[in-house]
N, C-alpha and C positions, 0 to 999 in steps of 0.2 A: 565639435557640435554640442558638447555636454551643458557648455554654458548657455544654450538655447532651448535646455531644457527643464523641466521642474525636479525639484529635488524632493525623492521620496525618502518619507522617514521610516527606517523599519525599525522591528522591535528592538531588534538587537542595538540600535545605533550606528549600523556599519553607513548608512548613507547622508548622516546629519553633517555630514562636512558642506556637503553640496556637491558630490559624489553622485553620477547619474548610473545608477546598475544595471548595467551590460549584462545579461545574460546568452547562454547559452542552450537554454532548454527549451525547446521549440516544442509548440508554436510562442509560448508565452515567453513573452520578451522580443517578440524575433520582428515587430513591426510598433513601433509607436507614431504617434499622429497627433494632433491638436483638438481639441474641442471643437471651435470652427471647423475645418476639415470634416470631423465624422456629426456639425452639423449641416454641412452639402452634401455627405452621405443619405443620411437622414432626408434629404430634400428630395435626391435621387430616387429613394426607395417610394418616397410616397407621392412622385410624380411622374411614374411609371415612365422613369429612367431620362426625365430631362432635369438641367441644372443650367441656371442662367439664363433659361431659353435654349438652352442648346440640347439635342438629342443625341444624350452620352452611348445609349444602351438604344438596341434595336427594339423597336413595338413590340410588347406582348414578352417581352425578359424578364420585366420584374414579377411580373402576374405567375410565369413560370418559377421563380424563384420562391413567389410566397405560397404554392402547393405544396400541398403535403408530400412528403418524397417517401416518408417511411413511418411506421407504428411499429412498437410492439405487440401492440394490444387496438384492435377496434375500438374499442370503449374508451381509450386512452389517446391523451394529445401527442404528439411524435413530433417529426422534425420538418421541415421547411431545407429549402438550399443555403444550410449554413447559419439557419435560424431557427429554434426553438418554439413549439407550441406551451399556450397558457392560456386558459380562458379566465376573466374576471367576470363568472357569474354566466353568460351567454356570449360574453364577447369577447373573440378570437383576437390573442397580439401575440407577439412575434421577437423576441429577446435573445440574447448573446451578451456573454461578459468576457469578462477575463483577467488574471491577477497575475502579480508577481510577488514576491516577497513585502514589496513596499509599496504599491500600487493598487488598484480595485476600479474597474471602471464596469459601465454596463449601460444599454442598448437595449430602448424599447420600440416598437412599432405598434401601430392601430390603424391599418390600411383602415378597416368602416370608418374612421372618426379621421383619416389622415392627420395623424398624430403620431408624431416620434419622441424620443426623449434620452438624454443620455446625459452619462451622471460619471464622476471621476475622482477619486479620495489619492492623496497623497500619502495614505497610512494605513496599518496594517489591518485595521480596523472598517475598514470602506466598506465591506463584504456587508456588515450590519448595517450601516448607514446607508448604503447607496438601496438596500432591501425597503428600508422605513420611507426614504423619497418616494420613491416608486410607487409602492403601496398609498402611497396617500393621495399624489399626484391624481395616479389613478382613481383612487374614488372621488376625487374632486370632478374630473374629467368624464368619465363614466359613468352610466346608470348604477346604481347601487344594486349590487345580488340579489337576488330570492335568496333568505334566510329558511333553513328548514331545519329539522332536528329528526333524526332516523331512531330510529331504534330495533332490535333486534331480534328474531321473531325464534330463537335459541340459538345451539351450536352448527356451525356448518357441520355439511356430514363428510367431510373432508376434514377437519380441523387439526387432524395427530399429523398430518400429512404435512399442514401449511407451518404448522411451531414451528420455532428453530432461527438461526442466525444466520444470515444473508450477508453477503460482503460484496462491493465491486468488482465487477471484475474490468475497471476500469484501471489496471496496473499491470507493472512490469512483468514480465516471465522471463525473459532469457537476458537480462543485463545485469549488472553486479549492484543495480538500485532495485534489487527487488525485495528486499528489505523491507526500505526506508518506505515503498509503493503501497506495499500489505500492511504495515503499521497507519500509513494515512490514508486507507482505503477505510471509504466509508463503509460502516457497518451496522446492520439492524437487527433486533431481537425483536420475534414477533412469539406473539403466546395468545392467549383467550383464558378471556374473563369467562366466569362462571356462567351468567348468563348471554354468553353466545358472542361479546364485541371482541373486535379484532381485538390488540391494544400491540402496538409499534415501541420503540424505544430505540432512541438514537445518540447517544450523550445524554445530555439533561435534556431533551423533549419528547416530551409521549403525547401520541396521540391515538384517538380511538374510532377504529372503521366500523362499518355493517356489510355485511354481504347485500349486493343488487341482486345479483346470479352468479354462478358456479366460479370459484376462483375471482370475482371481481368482486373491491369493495371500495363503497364509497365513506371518507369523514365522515361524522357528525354531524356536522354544522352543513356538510354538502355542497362543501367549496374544493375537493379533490378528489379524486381514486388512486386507488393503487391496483394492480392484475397479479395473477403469480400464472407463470408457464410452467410448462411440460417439457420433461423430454426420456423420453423412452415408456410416460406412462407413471412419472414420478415427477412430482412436484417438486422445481430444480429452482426456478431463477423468479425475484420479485423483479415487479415492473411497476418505476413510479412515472406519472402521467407528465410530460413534454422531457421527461429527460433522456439524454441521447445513450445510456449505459442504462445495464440491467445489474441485478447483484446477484450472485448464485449461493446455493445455499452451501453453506461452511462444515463439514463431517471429514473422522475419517483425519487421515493426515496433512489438511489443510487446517487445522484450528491450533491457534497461535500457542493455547496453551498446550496442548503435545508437545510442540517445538521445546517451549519454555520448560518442561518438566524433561523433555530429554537432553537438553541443552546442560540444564544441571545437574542430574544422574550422571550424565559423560564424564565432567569435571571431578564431581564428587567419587565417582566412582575408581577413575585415573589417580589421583591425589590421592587417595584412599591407598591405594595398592603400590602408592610409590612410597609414599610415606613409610609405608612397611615394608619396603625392602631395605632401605638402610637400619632400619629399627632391631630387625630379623637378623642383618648383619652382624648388627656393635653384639649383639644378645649371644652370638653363638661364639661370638671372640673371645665375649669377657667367660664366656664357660670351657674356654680350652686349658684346662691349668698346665701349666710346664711349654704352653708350646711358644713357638716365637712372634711376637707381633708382627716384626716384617715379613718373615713366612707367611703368618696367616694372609696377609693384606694381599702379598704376592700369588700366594693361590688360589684368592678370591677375585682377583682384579682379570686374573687368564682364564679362569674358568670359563667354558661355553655357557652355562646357565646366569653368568654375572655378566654376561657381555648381551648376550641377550637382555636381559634387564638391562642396561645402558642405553641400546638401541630403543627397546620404548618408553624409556624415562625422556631420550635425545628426542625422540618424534616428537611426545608431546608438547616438549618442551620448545620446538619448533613452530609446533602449529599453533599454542595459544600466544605465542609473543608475536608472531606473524596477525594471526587474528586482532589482539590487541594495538597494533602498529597502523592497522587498517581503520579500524575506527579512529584512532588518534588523528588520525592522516583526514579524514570523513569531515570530523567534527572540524578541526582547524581552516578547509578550503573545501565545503558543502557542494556550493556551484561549481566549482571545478571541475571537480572530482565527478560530479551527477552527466555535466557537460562534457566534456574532452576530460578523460582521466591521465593528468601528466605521467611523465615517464618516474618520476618517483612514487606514483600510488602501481602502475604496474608492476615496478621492482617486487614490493610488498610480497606479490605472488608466487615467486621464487622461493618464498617460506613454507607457503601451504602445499607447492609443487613437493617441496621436500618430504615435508611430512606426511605427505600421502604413499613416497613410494617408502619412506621410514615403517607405514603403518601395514602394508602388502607385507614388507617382510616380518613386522611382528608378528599379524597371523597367521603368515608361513610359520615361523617358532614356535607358535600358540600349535598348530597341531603336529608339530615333530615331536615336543615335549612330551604330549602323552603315548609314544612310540621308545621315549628315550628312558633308558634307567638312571640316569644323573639327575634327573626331576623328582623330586619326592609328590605328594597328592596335593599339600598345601602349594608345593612353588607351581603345582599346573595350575588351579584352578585361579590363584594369584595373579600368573600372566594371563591366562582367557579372562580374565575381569578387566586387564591394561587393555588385550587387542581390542576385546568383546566397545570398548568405548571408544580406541582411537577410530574403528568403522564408524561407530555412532557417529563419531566428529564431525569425521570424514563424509560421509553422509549428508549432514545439517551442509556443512560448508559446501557442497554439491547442489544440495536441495535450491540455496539460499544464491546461487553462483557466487560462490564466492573461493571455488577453491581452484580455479584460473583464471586469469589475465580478463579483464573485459574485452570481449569481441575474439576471445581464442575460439569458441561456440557459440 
């Protein structure tokens, strides 16, 4: 069937053969259709469920489908059965899109005007373009907005509450893409201008709200809102107006840079203290005069305290070549790996399995050692610096699911 279909170009050039991409990450990918097609779609919707003459859907179905089914927010547009609210100005439509890597299409309604529209990019790019169609279509089609301009009458009296960085929480939690979910989970800093405007930041676009009433505020220009919820009595989660997710606010050990600063404190801090046990080694060799080098070597290789060091020098070295193997594996087969992870990326896990039960016994070692008189204060505190980070590790790669098998939990 591939040859009956259009060939998307992605960024990368994986599709420029004429390669149709199959995915596996549903829902996107998991249905494509024609233009024609979702334009009797489109026909369907805005003639309350006939096509051709014929009555596809029972009386009173689609009317039910273009209700509102859900808000976040009263003052905010919500969602429809599988449809999306949006007002251009006072008038109610009704939208759905959907992408894949190489793909972009998108789905407008205007039950008042029975009016549909749908728009389809073969490239990575469509997201922007199919945005520009629309929008213009629309005001061609449409009454033109009330243009107004708000301004701010000071600070809300909530404002230390509302600051802060909000994230989706439209992403993974218990799969081994939870990663790659929280990195492309959208994200917004919100703060306040001196005199009293919201001001948003999202990538490169800011924009600037006013308080209507408590928690709600509308643009500028007074072509949107945004709402911020509660929960427990604490300002938790932004709500932007017809989108189907909320974003919650980011603190605490959810903010990526934690991650990112304990991510490399672990490394640093591992490497640090391994480096210095062979260092500490050669140091005390070369200062034995008269004794034997393969003695020395020999009673340093059996020693309980060198063997312990082997064992979390072995872990680490387990866990970040496993770690490493993993993304290698990520980066080369993305959709794969996202979709059905083959039996060679769950191998992978059989490294981090190791060195986790490698890292249990270290910090068994880490506190016999200060029980033990073959430890001096330097070799303790040297190994609680190795355990103290293979947990950390251990930890992130827990945190992140990534220190078992996807679908072991």
């Amino acid at each position: 069937m591939a040859d009956a279909h259009a060939t998307g170009y992605g960024s990368t050039g994986t599709y420029r053969e004429g390669e149709f991409p199959l995915l596996g990450l549903r829902p996107a990918g998991s249905m494509s259709a024609t233009a024609s097609d979702m334009g009797r779609f489109l026909e369907l919707q805005l003639n309350g469920g006939e096509v051709d003459g014929e009555q596809v859907l029972e009386p009173g179905a689609i009317d039910a489908m273009h209700e509102r089914w859900a808000t976040h927010h009263d003052r905010l547009p919500g969602m429809a059965f599988g449809l999306i609210e949006k007002y251009h100005g006072d008038v109610r439509t009704l939208w759905h899109n959907g992408a894949t890597l190489s793909f972009y299409s998108h789905l407008v309604l205007v039950p008042e005007y029975d009016f549909g529209l749908f728009v389809s990019f073969n490239a990575p790019a469509g997201s922007a373009a199919a945005t520009d169609v629309v929008d213009e279509l629309l005001d061609e089609v449409l009454p033109a907005p009330e243009t107004t301009s708000l301004t701010p009458d000071g600070p809300p009296a909530r404002a230390d509450e509302i600051a802060g960085t909000y994230r989706s929480v439209q992403r993974s939690h218990t799969w081994h893409d939870r990663v790659t979910s929280a990195l492309n989970a959208a994200t917004i800093d919100v703060r306040f201008d001196e005199d009293g405007t919201l001001i948003t930041e999202q990538g490169a676009t800011t924009d600037r709200w006013i308080e209507i009433e408590p928690l709600v505020f509308e643009r500028t220009d007074g072509s949107r809102r945004i709402a911020f919820g509660e929960e427990g009595g604490e300002v938790r989660y932004l709500f932007h107006g017809g989108s189907p997710t909320a974003l919650a606010r980011v603190d605490g050990l959810d903010r990526l840079s934690v991650h990112g600063v304990l991510a490399v404190g672990t490394v640093l801090g591992a490497m640090l203290a391994l480096a210095g046990w062979p260092a500490a080694a050669l140091y005390r060799w070369l200062r034995r005069d008269g004794d034997s080098g393969v003695s020395g070597w020999r009673t340093a290789v059996t020693g309980d305290v060198v063997r312990a060091k082997l064992l979390a020098a072995g872990s680490f070295s387990v866990l970040f070549a496993s770690v490493l193997s993993i993304v290698v594996h990520f980066l080369a087969t993305p959709l794969m790996v996202l979709s059905d992870p083959p039996a060679t990326f769950q191998l992978l896990f059989v490294g981090t399995g190791l060195g986790a039960v490698g890292t249990i016994a270290s910090t068994g070692v880490a506190g016999y050692s200060w029980t033990s008189e073959r430890w001096d204060l330097f070799e303790r505190i040297q190994y609680a610096l190795v355990a103290g980070s293979l947990l950390a590790g251990c930890w992130l790669l827990w945190y992140w699911n990534l220190l078992l098998p996807p679908g072991v939990i």
